[in-house]
Every structure is written in C-alpha cells, then in structure tokens.
C-alpha positions in Angstrom: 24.3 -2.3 -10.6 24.8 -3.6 -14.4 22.0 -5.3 -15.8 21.3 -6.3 -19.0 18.0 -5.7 -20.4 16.2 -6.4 -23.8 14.1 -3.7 -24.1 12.3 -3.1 -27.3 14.1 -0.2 -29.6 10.9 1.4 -30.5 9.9 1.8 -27.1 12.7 2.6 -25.5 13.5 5.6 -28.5 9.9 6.7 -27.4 10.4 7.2 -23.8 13.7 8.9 -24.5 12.1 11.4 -26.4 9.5 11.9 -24.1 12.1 12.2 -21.2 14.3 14.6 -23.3 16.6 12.2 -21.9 20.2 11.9 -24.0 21.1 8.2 -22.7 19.0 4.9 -22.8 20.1 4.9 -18.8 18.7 8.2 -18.1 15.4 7.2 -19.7 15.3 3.7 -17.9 15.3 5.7 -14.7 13.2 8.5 -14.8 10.9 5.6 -16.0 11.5 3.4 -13.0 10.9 6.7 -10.8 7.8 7.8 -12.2 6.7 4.0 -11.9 7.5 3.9 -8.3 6.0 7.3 -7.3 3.1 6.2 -9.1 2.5 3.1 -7.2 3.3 5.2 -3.9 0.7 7.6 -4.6 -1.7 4.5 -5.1 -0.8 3.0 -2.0 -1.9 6.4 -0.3 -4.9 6.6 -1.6 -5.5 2.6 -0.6 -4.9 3.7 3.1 -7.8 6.3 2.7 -10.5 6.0 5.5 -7.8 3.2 7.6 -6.1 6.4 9.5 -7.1 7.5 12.3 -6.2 10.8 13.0 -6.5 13.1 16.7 -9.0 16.1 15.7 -7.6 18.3 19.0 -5.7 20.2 16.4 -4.9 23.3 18.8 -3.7 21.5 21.3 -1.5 19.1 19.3 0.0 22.3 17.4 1.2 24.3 21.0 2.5 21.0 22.4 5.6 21.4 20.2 
C-alpha cells in the first residue's frame, strides 16, 4: 500500500542507521515490526495471572 508520510529527516536517518537498513522503506518497517512485537509482548504479560492452566501435566502430554 503507498502512503505518504512526513517523517522528520533527522529521525528517520537515525533509525536507518540503527537498522543498517539501505532504504527509508526498509527502516519504516523493521520499525513498525519491532513496534508491534513490542506491544504483543505487553499484551502477554497483561494476561499474566487471567490464564488458567490444567496442572495434570503427564496425562495431558500421553493423550496426544
């Protein structure tokens, strides 16, 4: 999808060098995926303690 984006020169330079990344794209998306693995890992930890989980380990493992 083409979007057009003003994104500030300085910091978009800065997170291509920090990617290594050659292309202003490349450095847009490994941004957007860090940003969204990120916020998955939060939403793991938010579900902490709200899981329940079957403790019958040994029976649950030869049921396959």
């Amino acid at each position: 999808m083409k979007t057009i984006l003003d994104i500030p020169d300085e910091l978009l330079n800065e997170a291509m060098r920090l990617a290594h990344s050659k292309t202003k794209k490349d450095s847009v998306i490994i941004a957007l995926e860090d940003f969204v693995r990120k916020k998955r890992i939060e939403e793991a930890f938010e579900m902490e303690g709200k899981l329940k989980f079957k403790k019958d380990w040994d029976r649950l493992r030869h049921e396959r």
